[in-house]
N, C-alpha and C positions, 0 to 999 in steps of 0.2 A: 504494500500500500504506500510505504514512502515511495517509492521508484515512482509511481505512477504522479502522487501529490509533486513532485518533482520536476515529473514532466510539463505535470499542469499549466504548474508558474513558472517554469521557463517559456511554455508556448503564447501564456499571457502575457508576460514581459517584451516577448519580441511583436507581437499584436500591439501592443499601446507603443510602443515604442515607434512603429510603423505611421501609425495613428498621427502620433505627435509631429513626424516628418510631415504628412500629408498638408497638416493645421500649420506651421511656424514654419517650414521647407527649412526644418535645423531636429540632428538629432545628435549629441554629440554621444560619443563610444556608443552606441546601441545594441553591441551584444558584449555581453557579460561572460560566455564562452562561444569558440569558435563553431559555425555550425560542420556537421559533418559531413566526409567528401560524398562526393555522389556516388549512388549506387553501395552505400555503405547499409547493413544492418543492424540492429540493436544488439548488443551483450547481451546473450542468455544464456551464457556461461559463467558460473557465478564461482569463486575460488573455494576451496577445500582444505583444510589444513589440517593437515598429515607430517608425522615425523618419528625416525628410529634414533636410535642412541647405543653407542658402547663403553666402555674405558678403555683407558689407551694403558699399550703395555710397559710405560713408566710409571703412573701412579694411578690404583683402583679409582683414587676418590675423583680422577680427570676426568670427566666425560665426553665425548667426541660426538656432537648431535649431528644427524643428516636429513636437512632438511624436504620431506617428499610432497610438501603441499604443492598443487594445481593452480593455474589462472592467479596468482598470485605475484604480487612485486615489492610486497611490504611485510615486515614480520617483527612482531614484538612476540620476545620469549619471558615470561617470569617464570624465573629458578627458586623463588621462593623468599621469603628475610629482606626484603626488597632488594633483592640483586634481579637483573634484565639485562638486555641485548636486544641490538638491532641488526644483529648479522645475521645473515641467510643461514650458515651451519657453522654457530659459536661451539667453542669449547667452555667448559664452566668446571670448576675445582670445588665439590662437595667437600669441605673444611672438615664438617663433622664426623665424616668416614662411613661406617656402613649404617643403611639404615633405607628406607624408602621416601623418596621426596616426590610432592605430584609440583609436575615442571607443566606451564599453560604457555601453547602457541597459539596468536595471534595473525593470520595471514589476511592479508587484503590485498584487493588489485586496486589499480588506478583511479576507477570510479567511487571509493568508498566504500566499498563493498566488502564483508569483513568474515571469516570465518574460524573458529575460537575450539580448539584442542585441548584433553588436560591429561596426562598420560602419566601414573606413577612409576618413577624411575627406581629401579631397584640398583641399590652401590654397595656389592660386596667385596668383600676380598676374595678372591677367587681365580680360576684359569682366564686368560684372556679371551676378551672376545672379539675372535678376527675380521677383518673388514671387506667386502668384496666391492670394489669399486665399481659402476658400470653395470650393475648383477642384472640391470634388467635391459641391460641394452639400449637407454633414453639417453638422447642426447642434452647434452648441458648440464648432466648428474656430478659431472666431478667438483672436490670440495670446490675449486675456485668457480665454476657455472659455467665451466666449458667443457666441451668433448662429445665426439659423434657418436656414441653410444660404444664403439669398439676400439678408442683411443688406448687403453686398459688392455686389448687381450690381443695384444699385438707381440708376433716371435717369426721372423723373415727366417731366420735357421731352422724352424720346423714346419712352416709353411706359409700361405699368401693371408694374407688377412680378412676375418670373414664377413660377408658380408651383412646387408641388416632388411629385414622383414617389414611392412607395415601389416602383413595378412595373411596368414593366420596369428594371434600373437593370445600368449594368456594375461599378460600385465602391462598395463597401458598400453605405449602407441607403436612400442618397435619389439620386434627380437632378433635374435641371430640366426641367420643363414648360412649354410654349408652347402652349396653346390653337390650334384653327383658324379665332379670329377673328381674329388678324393685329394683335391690340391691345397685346400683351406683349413686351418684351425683357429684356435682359441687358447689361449696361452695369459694366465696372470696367477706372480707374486704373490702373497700375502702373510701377514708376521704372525707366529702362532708362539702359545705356550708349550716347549718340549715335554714329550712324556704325556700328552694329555690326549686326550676321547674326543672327536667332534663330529658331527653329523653332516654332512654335505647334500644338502637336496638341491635340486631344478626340475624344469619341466619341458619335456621335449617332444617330437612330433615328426613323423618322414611321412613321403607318398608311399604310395602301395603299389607302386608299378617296377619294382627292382627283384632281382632272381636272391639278393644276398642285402637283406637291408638291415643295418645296424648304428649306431653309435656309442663311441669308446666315449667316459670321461675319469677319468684319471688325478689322483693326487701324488705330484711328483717330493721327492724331500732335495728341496735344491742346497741346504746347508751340508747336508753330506755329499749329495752328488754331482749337487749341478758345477756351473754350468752345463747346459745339454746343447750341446755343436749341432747334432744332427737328431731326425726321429729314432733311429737305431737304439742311443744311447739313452733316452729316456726309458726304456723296458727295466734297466736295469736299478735306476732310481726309483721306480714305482712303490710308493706306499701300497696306492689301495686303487685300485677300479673295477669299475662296472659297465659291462657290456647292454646294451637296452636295443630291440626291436618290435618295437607295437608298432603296428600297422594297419591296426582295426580300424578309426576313423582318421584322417588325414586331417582333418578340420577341429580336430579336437587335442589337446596335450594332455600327457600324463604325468604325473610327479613320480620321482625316481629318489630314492635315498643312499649317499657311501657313506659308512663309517670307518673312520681310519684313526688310528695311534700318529701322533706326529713325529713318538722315538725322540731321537736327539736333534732332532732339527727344530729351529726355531724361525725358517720361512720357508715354508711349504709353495708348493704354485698347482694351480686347475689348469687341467691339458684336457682340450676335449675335439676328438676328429671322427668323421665318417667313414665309412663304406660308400660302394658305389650306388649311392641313393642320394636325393635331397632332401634335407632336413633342416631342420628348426631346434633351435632351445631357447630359455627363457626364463628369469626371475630366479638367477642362481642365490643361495641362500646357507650360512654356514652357523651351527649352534654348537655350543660345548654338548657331547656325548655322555654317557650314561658311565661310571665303574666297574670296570668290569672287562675282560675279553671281548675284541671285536671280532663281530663277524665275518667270514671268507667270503671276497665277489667270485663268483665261479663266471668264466668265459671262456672262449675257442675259436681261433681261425679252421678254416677247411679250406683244403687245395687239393683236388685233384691231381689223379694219376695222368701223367703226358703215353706212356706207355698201355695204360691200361684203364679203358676211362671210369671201370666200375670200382675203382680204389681209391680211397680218400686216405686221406694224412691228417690229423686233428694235431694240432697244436693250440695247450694249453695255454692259456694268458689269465688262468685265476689268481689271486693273491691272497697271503694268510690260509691258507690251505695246506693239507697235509694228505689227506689221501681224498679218492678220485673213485667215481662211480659212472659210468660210460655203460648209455642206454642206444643204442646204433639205429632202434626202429625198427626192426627185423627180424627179433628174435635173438638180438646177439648182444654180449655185454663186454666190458673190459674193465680190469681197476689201473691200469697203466695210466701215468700222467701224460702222457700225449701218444696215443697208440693209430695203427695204420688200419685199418677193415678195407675188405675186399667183399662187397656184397654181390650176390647172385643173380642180378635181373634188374635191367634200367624200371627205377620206379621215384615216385617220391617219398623220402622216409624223414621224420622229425628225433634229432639228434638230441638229447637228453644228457646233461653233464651236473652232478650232483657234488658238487667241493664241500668238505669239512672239515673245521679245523682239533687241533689237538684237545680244545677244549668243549668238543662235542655241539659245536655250531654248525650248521651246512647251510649251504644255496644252492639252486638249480636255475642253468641256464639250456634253454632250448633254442636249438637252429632246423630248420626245416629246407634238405636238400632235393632236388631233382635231377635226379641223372640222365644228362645227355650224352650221346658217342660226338667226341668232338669234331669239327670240320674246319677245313679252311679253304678260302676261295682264292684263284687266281687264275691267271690269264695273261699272254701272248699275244700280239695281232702281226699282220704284214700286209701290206697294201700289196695290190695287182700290180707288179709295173707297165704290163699293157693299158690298165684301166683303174685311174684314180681314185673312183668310187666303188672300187670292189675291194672288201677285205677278206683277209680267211684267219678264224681265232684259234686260239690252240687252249684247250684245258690245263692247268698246272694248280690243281686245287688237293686236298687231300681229305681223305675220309669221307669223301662222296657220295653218294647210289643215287643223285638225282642231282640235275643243272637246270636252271631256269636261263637263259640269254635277251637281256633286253638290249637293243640295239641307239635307245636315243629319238627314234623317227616312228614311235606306232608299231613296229614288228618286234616280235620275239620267237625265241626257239628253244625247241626242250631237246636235249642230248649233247652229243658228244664235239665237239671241233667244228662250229660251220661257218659255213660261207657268208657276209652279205654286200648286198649292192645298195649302195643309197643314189636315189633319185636325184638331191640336190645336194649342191656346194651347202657346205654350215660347219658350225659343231656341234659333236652329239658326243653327250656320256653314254659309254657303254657300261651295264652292269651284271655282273653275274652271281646269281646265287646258289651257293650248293648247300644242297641238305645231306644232313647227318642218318643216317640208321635209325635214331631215336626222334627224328624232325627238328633237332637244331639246325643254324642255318649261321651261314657266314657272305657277308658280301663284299666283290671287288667291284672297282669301279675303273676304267680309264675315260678321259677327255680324248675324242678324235678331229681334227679339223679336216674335212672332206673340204681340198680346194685343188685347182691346177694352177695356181696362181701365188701368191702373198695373201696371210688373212691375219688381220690385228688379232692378238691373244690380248686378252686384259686377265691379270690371274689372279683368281678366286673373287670373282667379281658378285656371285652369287652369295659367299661367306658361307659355302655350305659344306668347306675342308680344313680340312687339322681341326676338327670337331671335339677330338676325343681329349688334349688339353684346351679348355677356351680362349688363353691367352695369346696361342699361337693361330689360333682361327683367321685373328685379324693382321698378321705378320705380316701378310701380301701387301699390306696397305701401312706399314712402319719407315720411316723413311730410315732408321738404323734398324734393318731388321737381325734376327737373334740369329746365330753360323747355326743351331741346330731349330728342329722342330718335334713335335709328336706328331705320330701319323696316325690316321685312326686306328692302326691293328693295335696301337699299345709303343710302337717302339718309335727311339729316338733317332732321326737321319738328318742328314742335312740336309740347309734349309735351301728349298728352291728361288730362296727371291738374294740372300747376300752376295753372293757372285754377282747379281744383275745394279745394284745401287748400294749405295750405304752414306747418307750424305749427313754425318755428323757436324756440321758446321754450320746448319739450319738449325739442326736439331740443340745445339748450345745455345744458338741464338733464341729459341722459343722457350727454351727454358729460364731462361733470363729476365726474356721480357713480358711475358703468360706465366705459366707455372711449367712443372716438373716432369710430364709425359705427354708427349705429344701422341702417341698411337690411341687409334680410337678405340674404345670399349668394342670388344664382343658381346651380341647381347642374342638373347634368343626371340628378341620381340621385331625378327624382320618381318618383313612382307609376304602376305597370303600367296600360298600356290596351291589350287586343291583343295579350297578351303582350310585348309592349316596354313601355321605359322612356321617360317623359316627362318634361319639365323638372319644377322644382319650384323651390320655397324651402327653404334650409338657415341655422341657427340655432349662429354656431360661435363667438358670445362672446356674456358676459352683459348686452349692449349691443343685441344684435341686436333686431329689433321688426318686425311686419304692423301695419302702419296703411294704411286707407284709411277714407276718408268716405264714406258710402253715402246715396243719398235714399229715404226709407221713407212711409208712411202714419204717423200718430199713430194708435194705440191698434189698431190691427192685430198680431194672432199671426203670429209667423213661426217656421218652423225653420234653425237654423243646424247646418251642415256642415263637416267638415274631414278629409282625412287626414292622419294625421302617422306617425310612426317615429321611435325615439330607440334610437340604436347604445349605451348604459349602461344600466343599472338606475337607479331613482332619480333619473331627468331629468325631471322632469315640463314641463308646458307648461299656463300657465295661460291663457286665451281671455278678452276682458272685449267685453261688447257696451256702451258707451258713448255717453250720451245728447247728449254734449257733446264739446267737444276740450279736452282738459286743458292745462294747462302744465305741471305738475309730476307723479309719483307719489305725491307722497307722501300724497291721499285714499285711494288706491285701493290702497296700502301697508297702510294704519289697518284699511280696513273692508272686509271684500267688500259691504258691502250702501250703503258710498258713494252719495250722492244720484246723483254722476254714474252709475252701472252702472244700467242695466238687466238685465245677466244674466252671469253670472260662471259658468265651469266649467275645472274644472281635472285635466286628461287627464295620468294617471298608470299607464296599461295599455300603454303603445303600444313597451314597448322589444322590439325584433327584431334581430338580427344577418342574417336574409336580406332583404334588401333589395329581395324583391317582393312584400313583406307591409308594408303600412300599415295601420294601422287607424283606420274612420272614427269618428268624432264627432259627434254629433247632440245638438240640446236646442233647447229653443223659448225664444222672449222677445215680449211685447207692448212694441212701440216708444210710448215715453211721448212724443217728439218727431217731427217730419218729418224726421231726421236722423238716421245713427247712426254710432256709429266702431267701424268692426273692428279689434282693438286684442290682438294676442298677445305672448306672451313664454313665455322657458325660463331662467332666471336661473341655470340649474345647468349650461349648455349652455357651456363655458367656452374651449372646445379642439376638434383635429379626433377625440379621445378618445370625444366624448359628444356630438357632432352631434346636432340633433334635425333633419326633414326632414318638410318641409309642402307638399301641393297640396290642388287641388280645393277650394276654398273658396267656398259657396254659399250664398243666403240664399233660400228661397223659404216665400210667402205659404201659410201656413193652410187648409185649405178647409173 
């Protein structure tokens, strides 16, 4: 009822006020606050005041507050005796020592708008209680009011940094993301009391579309062993982990509890990584444990037999365990701590591991395998030298009893080595799939250019190769691209685009004067084919950049291609067809008609919010060189706010 009396008599104030101009053509100051901008709506978000507390591990009676209230800009704390604070997350020193104090937060936003907390603070003497910075993956959580929710769980020696959720999430507005390439962790520090019991919960969540879906999280003792160089070396430092795979709702998280001894370490760190699944975690959380013996995590990789595919290899990764109880699904048992079974008939069987420790504690973890005969696909071609558009393929796949041939142009063929003829000049992926005994299946792919002539290649122009690592996806398009790549089968080769360019002296320069990576994000949200989505390139700081070098004809027409999408208004995305490799912008800043450009166009239609609309781009250029550089930019693409998002990138000759 104030809010609305409020409004009242401001909208009667500016009424007489109006009034008064009309009558004496004089109003002097006539608004008392600014009115607001257009197209604005009313606060109906009202703040919440919420707040945790611990002692810090110098003195019990120090308490360390964090402040979790919402919508909020203002904060009065009363500690009680008339002591207060106007810090966002004060510390305060309980004088009196142990004992229960109820501590009141005050939080308000800008408008006056006020919401009031009273929480009693228990100050004992006791184990410490550890702090997890970031726990919930919100940005601006850290004590000073900064940090992107994953500033905190960053370790480049054990993998890339993970990334962050808006959807599915269990607490507030973000959580952690893990990709299902298996290249991501989570990595963070924290100070612990040695010798003592603590409880480690979060809550986590993967899809359901993976043959092996898991997530590891781990409490490492970094005072005895760390530092950890590599992933290798952390197995050995492991306190306590727990291996987790629900997969029952995707859209829902489940909570997960470790308990671990911290022993003689007094900074323990949370390691937590996937299997080849995407997953989520969220609202990590750490309590002093119970007296007493901790209980054993029971966990297991499985790896199949190369030589015999009905044989699995179990390798144990339980901890605080002692002996081993091994259920195969079958009929078959083992108490071996990591034993091999050789089962009798491809089926699917759920793997059953019971760990217990000496002092009569167990756990059970279950994996659910399906056996397949493995396969692998491959392939030979050789063109006709009488006739250009005739090929002949040769099988070189293993573990076969069936080939599918799809050729690129509408035809396919089932068996062994065939022939084809294509109709017209183009390129076409050919791709071959062989199945397994069991219906596993394995795909090869080659690009073939059917021409009698010269035909521009633009590489990876689709974004739909080096899949299997995503950083490497967008390599084609790095203007310092990496000497090696992943290929999709899993292994590392080298890379096809370094031999061709490597123009590190843009590449200083961009960093200089933008930020720190000029290669543009691989993202899975390209452009529809078939009604799905295909990989793409995404543009989400004003650093980002498509460079590749392409070889052209001198003085030939060509048309250039692009889809793009920009989630803002006002992003635009400028293209330059260049005849040269530059070192700097700053010609191509000056002039669009710069001796280096041959052809400049600058796409400023393309913003959508449905994200199965891109729109393409087209315009022609006569190549002044046997050379040219595909060379894009969105300078206004700043954040994940205003993304700009790019595939299908083409160059084809004139007719």
């Amino acid at each position: 009822m104030k809010q609305e009396k409020y409004v009242f008599h401001k909208a009667m104030r500016i009424f007489l006020c109006f009034s008064i101009v009309f009558l004496v053509s004089s109003c002097e100051d006539p608004f008392e606050f600014e009115l607001p901008e257009a197209n604005s709506i009313p606060d109906t978000i009202f703040p919440e005041a919420n707040f945790s507390y611990a002692s810090t591990l110098e003195d019990f009676r120090t308490v360390k507050f964090t402040n979790l209230s919402t919508e909020s800009v203002i904060y009065a704390w009363d500690f009680g005796g008339g002591n207060t604070s106007t810090a966002k997350d004060p510390v305060y020193t309980f004088e009196q020592g142990e004992g229960t104090y109820p501590v009141t937060l005050t939080a308000s936003d800008a408008n006056g708008v006020s919401s009031t907390i009273t929480v009693d603070v228990e100050v004992v003497e006791g184990p410490f209680q550890p702090i997890i910075l970031e726990a919930g993956f919100e940005d601006n959580t850290l004590p000073d009011g900064s940090g992107d929710g994953r500033d905190s769980w960053r370790n480049s020696d054990l993998g890339g940094v993970i990334q962050i959720t808006g959807s599915p999430v269990q607490f507030g507005t973000q959580g952690a993301k893990l990709p299902n390439d298996e290249s991501r962790i989570g990595y963070q520090e924290i100070a612990v009391e040695a010798n003592t019991n603590y409880d480690l919960r979060f809550w986590y969540t993967m899809l359901d579309n993976a043959a092996d879906p898991w997530i590891t999280v781990s409490v490492l003792g970094v005072t005895e062993f760390g530092p950890f160089p590599d992933r290798e070396s952390t197995a050995a430092g492991t306190l306590a982990s727990v291996t987790v795979n629900d997969t029952e709702d995707p859209s829902a998280y489940v909570e997960q509890k470790l308990s671990f001894n911290s022993g003689e370490n007094t900074v323990v760190a949370i390691y937590f990584f996937n299997g080849p699944v995407e997953a989520r975690l969220d609202n990590f959380s750490i309590d002093i444990g119970a007296e007493g013996a901790v209980p054993p995590s029971a966990g297991f990789n499985v790896e199949q037999s190369e030589s015999n595919y009905l044989e699995y290899a179990f390798s144990n990764t339980s901890t605080n365990a002692t002996s081993y109880e091994w259920d195969f699904g079958d009929g078959n048992t083992s108490t071996e701590e990591s034993p091999t079974h050789v089962y009798a008939s491809a089926d699917e069987y759920t793997v059953t591991l019971t760990a217990s420790s000496e002092f009569g504690l167990s756990t059970t973890f279950s994996k659910t395998i399906n056996i397949l005969a493995p396969v692998t696909a491959g392939f030979t071609f050789q063109v006709d030298p009488d006739d250009y558009r005739s090929y002949s393929f040769t099988d070189a796949s293993e573990g076969a009893v069936m080939l599918l041939w799809e050729f690129g142009d509408g035809y396919q063929f089932t068996g062994m080595n065939p022939t084809h003829t294509y109709d017209e000049d183009g390129e076409y992926t050919v791709t071959l799939t062989a199945y397994s005994e069991t219906g596993n299946t394995d795909v090869a792919t080659e690009k073939l250019v059917v021409a009698q002539g010269f035909v521009v290649q633009v590489l990876n122009g689709t974004f739909d190769e080096f899949t299997n690592n995503t950083s490497d996806n967008a390599d084609a398009w790095d203007m310092t691209p990496n000497s090696t790549v992943v290929d999709n089968d899993g292994n590392e080769v080298p890379s096809p685009y370094r031999e061709l360019w490597n123009n590190s002296d843009l590449n200083n320069y961009i960093d200089a004067t933008y930020c720190t990576n000029e290669q543009p994000n691989s993202t899975s949200d390209g452009a529809f084919e078939n009604g799905s989505k295909t990989r793409g390139a995404k543009f989400s700081a004003s650093c980002r950049r498509l460079y590749q070098v392409v070889q052209v004809e001198q003085g030939v027409e060509y048309t250039f291609s692009i889809d793009t999408r920009s989630e803002a208004e006002g992003i635009n995305t400028e293209v330059f067809i260049l005849n040269t490799e530059i070192t700097t912008e700053a010609g191509i800043d000056a002039s669009k008609t710069d001796p280096a450009i041959d052809a400049y166009y600058d796409i400023t239609n393309d913003f959508n919010t449905d994200k199965s609309m891109f729109t393409t781009t087209t315009f022609t250029f006569t190549a002044s060189s046997n050379k040219v550089v595909i060379y894009a930019r969105a300078l206004n693409a700043v954040d994940s706010s205003n993304e700009v998002f790019l595939d299908n990138v083409k160059i084809v000759e004139n007719e």
